[in-house]
DODREN-219204 format. One record per residue: residue number from 1; x, y, z of N, C-alpha, C in turn. Coordinates in steps of 0.1 Angstrom, whole numbers. Atoms other than C-alpha are relative to their C-alpha. Example, Ala and Ser with C-alpha at 12.3 -4.5 7.8 and 13.67 -1.06 7.14 Angstrom:
<pts>
num,nc1,nc2,nc3,cac1,cac2,cac3,cc1,cc2,cc3
1,9,-12,0,123,-45,78,9,12,0
2,-9,-11,0,137,-11,71,-8,11,8
</pts>
This chain:
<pts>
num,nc1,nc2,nc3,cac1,cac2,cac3,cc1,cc2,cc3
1,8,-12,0,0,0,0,9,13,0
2,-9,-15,-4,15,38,-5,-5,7,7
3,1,-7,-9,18,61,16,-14,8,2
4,15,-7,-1,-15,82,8,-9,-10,2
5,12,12,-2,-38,51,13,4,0,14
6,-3,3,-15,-20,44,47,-5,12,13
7,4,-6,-12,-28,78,61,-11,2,-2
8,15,-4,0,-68,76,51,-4,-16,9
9,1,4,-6,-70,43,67,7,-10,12
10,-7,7,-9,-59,21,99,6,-15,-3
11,-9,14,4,-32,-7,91,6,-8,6
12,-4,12,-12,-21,-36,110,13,8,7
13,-11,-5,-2,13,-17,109,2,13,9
14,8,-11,-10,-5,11,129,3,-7,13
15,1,4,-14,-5,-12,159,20,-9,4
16,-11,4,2,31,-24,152,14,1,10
17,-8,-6,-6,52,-1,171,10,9,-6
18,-7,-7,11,71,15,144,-1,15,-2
19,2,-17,8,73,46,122,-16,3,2
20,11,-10,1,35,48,114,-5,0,14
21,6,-3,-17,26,38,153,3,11,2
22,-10,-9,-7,49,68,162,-9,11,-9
23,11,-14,5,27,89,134,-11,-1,2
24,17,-1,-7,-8,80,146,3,2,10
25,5,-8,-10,1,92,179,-1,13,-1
26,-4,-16,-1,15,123,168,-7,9,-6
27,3,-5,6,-4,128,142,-20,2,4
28,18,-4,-9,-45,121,161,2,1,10
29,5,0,-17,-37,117,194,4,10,9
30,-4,-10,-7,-13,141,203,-3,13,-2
31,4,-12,5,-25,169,181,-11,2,10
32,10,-4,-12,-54,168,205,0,2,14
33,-4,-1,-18,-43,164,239,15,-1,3
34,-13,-6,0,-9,178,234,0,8,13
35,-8,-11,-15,7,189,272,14,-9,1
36,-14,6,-8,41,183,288,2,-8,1
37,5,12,0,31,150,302,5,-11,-7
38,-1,2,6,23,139,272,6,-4,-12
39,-7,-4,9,47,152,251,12,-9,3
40,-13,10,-2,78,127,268,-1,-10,-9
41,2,11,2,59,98,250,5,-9,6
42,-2,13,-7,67,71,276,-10,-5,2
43,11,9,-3,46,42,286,-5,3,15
44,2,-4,-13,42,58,320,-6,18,3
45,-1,-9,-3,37,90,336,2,1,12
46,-5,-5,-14,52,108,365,-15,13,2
47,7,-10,0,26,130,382,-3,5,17
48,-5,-15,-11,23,163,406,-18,-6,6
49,6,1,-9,-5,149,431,-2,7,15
50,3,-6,-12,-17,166,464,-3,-9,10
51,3,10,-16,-16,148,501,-13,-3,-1
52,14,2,-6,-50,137,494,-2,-12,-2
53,6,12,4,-69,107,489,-3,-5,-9
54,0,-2,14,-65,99,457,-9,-15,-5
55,10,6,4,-93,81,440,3,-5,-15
56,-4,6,15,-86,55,404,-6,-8,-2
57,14,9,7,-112,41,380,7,-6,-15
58,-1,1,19,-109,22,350,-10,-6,-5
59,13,5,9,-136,13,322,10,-3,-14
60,-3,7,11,-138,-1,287,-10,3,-5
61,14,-7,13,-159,15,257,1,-8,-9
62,5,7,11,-177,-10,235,-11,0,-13
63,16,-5,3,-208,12,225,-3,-3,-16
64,1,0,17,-221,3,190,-18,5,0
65,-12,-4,12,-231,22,168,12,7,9
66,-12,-7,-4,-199,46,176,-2,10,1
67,6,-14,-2,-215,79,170,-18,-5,3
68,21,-2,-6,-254,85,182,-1,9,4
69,7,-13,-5,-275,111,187,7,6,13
70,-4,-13,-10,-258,140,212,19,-8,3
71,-14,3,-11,-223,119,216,12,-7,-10
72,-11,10,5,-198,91,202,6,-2,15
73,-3,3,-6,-179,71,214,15,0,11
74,-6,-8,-11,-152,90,226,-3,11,11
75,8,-8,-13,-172,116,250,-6,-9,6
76,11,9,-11,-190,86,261,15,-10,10
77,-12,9,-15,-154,70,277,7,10,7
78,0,-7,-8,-143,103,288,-9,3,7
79,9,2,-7,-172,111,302,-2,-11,10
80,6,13,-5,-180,76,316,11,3,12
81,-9,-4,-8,-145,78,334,1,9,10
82,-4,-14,-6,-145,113,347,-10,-6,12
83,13,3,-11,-179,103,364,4,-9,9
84,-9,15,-9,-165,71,378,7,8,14
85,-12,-9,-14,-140,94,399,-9,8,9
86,4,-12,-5,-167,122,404,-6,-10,15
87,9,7,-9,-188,96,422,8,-9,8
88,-10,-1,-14,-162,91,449,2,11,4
89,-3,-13,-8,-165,123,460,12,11,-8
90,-10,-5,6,-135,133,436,2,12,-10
91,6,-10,9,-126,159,413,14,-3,-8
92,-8,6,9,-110,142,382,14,10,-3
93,-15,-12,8,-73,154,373,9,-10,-16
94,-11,8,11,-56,125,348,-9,-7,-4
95,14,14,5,-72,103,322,11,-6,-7
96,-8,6,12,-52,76,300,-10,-4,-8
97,11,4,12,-64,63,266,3,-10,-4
98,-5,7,6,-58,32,253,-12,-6,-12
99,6,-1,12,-71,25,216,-1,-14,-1
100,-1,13,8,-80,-10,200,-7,0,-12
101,4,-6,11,-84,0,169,2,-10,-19
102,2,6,17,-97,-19,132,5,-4,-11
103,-6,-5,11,-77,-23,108,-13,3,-15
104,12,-10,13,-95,0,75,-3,4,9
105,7,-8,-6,-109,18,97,1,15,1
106,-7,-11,5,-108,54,84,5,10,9
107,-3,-6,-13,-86,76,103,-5,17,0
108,9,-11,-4,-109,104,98,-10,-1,8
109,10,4,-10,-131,88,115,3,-1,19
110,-7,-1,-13,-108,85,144,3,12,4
111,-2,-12,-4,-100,117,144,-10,10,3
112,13,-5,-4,-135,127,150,-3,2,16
113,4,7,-15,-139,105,182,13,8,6
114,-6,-6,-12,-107,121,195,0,15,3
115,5,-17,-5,-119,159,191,-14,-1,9
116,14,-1,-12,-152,148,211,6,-3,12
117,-8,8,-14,-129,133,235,8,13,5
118,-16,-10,-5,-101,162,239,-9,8,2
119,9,-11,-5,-135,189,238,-1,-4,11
120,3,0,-15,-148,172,272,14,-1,8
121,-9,2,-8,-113,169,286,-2,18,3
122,-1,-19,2,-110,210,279,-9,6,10
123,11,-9,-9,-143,216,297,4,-6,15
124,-3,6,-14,-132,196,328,14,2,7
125,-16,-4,-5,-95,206,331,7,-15,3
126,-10,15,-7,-85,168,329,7,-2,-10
127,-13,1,6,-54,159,316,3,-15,-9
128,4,15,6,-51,128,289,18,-3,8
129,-15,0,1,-9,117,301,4,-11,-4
130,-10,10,3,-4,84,289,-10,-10,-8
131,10,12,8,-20,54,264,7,-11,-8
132,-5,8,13,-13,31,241,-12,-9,-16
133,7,3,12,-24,17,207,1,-13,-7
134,-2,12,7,-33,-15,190,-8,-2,-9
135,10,-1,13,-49,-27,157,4,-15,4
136,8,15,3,-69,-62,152,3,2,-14
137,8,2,13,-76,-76,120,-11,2,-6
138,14,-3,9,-102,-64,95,-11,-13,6
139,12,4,-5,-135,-80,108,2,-8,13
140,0,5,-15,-124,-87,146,-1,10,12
141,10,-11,-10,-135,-55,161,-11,9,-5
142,8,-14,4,-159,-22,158,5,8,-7
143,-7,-8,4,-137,-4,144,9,9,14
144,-7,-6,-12,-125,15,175,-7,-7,15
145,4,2,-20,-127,0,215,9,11,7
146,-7,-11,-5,-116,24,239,3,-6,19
147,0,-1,-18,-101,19,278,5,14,0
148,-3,-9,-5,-99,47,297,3,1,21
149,-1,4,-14,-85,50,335,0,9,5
150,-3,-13,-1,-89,82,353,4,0,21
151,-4,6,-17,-72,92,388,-7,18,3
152,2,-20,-9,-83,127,413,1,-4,13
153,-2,0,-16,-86,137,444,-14,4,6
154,9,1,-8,-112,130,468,-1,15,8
155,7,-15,-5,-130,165,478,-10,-1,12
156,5,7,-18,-158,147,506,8,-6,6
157,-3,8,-12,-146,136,538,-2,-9,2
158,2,18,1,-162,101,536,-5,-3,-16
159,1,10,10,-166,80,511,-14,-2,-2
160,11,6,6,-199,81,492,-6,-14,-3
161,-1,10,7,-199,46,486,-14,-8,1
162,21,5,-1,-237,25,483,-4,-9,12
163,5,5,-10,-233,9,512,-3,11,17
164,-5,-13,-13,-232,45,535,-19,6,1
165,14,-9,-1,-272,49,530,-5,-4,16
166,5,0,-19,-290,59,563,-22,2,-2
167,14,3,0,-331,49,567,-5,19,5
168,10,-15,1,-349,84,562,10,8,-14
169,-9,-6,9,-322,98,538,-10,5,-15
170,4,-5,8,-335,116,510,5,-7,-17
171,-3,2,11,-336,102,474,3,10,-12
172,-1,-8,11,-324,123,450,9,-5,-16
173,-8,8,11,-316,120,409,-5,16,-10
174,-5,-15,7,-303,148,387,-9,6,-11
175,11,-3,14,-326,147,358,-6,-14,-4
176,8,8,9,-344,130,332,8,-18,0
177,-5,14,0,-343,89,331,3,-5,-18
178,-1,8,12,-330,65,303,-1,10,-17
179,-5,-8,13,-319,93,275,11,-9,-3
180,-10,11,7,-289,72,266,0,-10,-5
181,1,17,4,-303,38,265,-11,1,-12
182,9,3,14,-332,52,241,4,6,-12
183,3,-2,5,-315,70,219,12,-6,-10
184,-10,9,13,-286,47,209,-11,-18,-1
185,9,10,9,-315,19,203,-10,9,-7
186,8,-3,7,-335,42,186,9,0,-17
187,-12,-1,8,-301,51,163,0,-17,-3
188,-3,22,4,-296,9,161,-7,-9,-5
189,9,5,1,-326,2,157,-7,6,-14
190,8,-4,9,-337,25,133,-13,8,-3
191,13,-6,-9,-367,40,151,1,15,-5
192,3,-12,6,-379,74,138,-8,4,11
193,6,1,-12,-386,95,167,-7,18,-2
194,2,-12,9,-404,127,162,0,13,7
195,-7,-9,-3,-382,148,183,9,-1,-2
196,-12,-1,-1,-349,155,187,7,-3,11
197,-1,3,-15,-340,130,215,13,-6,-2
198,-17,1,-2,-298,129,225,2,-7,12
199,-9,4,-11,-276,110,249,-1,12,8
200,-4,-7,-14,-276,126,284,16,2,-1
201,-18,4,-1,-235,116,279,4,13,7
202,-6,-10,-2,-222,144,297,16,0,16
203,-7,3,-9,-194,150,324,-7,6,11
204,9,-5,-18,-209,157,365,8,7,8
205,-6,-6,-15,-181,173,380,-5,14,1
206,12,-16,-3,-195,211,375,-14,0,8
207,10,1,-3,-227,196,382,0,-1,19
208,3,10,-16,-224,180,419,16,8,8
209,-14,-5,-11,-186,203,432,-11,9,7
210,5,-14,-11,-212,231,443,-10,-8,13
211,6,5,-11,-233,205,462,11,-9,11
212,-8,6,-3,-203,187,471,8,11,12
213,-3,-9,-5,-194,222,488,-7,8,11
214,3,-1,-9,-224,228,506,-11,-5,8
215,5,13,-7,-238,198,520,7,-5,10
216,-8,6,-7,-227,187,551,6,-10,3
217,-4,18,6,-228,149,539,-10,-4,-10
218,5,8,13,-236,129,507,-1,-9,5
219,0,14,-3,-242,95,519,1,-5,-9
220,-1,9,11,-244,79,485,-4,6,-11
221,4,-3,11,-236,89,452,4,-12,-12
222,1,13,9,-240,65,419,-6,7,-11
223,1,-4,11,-243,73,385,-8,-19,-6
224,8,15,4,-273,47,369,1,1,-15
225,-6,6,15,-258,35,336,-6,-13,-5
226,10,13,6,-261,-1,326,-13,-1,10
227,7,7,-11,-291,-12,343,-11,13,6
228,4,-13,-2,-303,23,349,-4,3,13
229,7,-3,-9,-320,39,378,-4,-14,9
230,2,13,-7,-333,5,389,11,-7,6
231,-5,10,-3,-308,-14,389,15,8,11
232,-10,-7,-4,-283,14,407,-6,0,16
233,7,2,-12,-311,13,436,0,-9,8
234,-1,9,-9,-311,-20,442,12,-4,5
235,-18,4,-10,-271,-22,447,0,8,11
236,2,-10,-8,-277,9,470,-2,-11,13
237,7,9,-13,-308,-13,492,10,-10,2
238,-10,12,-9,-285,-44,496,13,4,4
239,-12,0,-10,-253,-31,504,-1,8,13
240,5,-14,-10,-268,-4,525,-10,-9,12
241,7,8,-10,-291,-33,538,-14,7,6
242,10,-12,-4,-320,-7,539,-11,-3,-9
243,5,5,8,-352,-5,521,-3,13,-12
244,4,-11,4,-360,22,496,-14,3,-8
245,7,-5,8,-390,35,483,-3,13,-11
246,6,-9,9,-400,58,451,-8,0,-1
247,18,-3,4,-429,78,438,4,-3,-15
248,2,-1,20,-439,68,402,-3,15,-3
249,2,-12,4,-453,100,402,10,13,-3
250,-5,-11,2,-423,121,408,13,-1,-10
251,-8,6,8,-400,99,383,-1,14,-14
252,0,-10,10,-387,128,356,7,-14,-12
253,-1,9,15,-391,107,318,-6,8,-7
254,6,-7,15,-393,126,287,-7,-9,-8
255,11,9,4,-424,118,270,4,-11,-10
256,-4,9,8,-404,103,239,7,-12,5
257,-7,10,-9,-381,82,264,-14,-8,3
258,14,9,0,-420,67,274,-3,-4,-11
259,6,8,9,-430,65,244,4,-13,-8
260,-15,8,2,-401,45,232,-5,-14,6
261,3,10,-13,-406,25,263,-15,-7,1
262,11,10,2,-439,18,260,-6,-10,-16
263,-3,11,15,-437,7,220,7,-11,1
264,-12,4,-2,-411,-12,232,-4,-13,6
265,2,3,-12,-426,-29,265,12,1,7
266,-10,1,-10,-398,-15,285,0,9,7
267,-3,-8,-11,-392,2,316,9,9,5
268,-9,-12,-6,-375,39,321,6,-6,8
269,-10,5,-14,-360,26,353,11,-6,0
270,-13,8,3,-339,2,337,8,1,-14
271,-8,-8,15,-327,24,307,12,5,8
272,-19,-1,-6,-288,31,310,1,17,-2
273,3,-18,-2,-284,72,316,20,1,-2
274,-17,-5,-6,-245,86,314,2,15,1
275,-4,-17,-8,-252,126,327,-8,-3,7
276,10,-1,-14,-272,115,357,9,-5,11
277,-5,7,-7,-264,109,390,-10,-1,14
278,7,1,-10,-282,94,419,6,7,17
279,-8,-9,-15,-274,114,453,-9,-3,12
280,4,3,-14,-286,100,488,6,13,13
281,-2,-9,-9,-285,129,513,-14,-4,16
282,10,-5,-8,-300,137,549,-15,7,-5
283,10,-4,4,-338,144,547,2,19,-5
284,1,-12,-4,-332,179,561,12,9,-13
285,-6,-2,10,-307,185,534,-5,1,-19
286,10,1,12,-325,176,505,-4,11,-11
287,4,-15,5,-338,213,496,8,5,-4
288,-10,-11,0,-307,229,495,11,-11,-9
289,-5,5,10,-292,199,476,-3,0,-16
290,10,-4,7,-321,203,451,4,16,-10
291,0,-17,6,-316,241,447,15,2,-8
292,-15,1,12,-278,237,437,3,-10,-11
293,2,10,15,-283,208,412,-7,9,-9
294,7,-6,12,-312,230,392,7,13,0
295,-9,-10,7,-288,263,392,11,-5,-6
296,-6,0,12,-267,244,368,-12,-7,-17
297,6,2,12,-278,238,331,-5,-16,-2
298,2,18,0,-278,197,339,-4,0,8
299,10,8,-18,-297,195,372,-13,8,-4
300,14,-12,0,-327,220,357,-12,-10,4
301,10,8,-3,-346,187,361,-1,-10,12
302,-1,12,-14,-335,173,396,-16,-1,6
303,14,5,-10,-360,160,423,4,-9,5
304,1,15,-13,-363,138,450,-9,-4,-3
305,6,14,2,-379,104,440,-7,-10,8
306,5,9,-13,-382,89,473,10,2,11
307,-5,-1,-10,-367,81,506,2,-18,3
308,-9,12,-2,-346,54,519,-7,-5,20
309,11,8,-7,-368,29,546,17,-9,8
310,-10,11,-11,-353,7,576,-6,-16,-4
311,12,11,5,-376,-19,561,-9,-1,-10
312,-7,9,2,-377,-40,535,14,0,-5
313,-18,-3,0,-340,-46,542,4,-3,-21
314,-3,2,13,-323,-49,504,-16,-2,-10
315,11,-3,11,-356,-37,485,-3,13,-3
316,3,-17,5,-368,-9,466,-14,-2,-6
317,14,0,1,-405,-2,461,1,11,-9
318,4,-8,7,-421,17,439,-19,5,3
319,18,-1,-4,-458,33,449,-4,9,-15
320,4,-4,10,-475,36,419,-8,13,-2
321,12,-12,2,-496,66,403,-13,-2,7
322,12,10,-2,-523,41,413,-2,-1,14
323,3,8,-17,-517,39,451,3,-11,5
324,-6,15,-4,-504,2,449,15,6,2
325,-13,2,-3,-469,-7,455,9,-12,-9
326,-8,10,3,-444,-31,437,16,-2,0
327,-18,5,-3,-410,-47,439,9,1,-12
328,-7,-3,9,-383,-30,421,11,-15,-3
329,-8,11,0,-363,-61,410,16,5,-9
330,-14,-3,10,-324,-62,399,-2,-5,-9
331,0,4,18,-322,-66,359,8,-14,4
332,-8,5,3,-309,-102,352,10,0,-10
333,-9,-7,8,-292,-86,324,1,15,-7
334,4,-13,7,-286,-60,300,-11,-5,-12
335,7,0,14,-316,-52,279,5,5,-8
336,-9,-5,10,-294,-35,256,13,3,-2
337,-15,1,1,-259,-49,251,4,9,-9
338,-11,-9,4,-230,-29,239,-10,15,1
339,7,-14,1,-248,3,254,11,10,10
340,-15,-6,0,-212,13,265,14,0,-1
</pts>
């Protein structure tokens, strides 16, 4: 192959370690998240950390398709990431990137995914410092998989973690349910929807530092992704060992996310979200958690859902519009694989 074919698409020799490895970083990866760091090219990085408690996540982006309504699939593993940290109380500072990348796979197309990716790094002040790159064989991936690992520093005093919920605690969740999960099956599926309905995908640290600043405790924060809302609840009730109930009534679902759902037969609750986050606070707190989520542009749709019960230990209820009650159950799987 010559040279002009090689730099329109991805070649086994891409993943090689050589000359063109050495120009696909320089030439997509580094052009975008070009700092100091970065710029050593080692397999490592040295880094300027604060005496704090430093908090490290890592994930794996499989999402198919690769772009969808409001995202791709690079903002969805920065993002996914950043979140990961946020919800430890943290406030993301380093991300690595590591590629597994197609061979043919056009590298304009790659160079798409990593300007969506280096945009959300820019708005969050996180730093890409280290990755690496590999290519498959033509027909043994997506075209792009993505890991990403991100490290920060813990900003709460305890540890948010799902098992810290306390019986009266206030339920709270940032916005709208299951935007993510409907509108990369509506994109997959094909579905013609007759709004303009996007991935939530976004990053939380803007969203939750100012609550994180004046709240005198979070007990439990959780971002409901696969498994959605439901299934983020029920890890909550059982490690927390508590019971929780929601109102159907005060559940925020955009009508097309129902509508979706109900053509469908499937349940908001257990649609996969990636700009939400679930937040367990003191009752008495609640209001003032409330008020600083909707003064940003991403919480304009918060509310408390329900409240967290001493009884039924590991359950989560639901009281319907109806006045009844039923048993939120954990998903035995994903309704909708590769939805990140």
């Amino acid at each position: 192959m010559d040279g002009k074919k090689s730099e329109k698409i991805i070649l086994l020799s891409h993943g090689g370690g050589g000359r063109l490895t050495q120009q696909l970083i320089r030439d997509v990866i580094v052009k975008y998240f070009d700092n100091p760091i970065l710029r050593q090219m080692d397999d490592g990085a040295v880094l300027d950390l604060p005496r704090n408690e430093i908090v490290f996540t890592t994930d794996s982006y499989v999402v198919n398709p690769l772009q969808f309504p409001g995202g791709d699939i690079g903002k969805l593993a920065a993002c996914g990431t950043i979140n990961d940290v946020v919800m430890q109380g943290a406030k993301p500072l380093y991300l690595s990137l590591g590629l597994i990348l197609e061979e043919g796979y056009p590298v304009a197309e790659l160079e798409k995914i990593m300007f969506s990716m280096a945009a959300v790094l820019k708005t969050t002040d996180v730093t890409l410092v280290t990755g690496d790159t590999k290519v498959v064989e033509r027909g043994h991936g997506n075209g792009v998989f993505i890991n990403t690992s991100g490290i920060g520093i813990r900003r709460l005093k305890e540890n948010p973690h799902c098992s810290q919920a306390v019986p009266g605690d206030a339920v709270i969740l940032t916005g709208s349910m299951g935007d993510h999960g409907i509108a990369i099956m509506s994109q997959r599926e094909g579905l013609t929807l007759q709004s303009s309905l996007e991935s939530d995908v976004a990053p939380l640290w803007d969203l939750l530092e100012p609550v994180f600043e004046s709240l005198p405790k979070v007990h439990v924060l959780r971002d409901p992704t696969r498994g959605g809302v439901a299934a983020a609840l029920c890890d909550i009730a059982q490690a927390s060992e508590v019971g929780i109930r929601i109102e159907e009534n005060k559940l925020p679902i955009k009508k097309e996310v129902q509508g979706v759902c109900d053509l469908l037969g499937l349940d908001p609750l257990y649609m996969a979200n990636e700009g939400k986050a679930l937040l367990l606070c003191p009752a008495e707190d609640a209001c003032l958690c409330i008020e600083k989520l909707r003064a940003h542009p991403q919480g304009r749709a918060a509310c408390r859902i329900g409240t967290v019960l001493s009884d039924p230990r590991g359950t989560v209820l639901l009281h319907t519009k109806l006045g009844g009650e039923r048993v939120i159950d954990m998903p035995m799987g994903e309704l909708l694989p590769r939805i990140c």
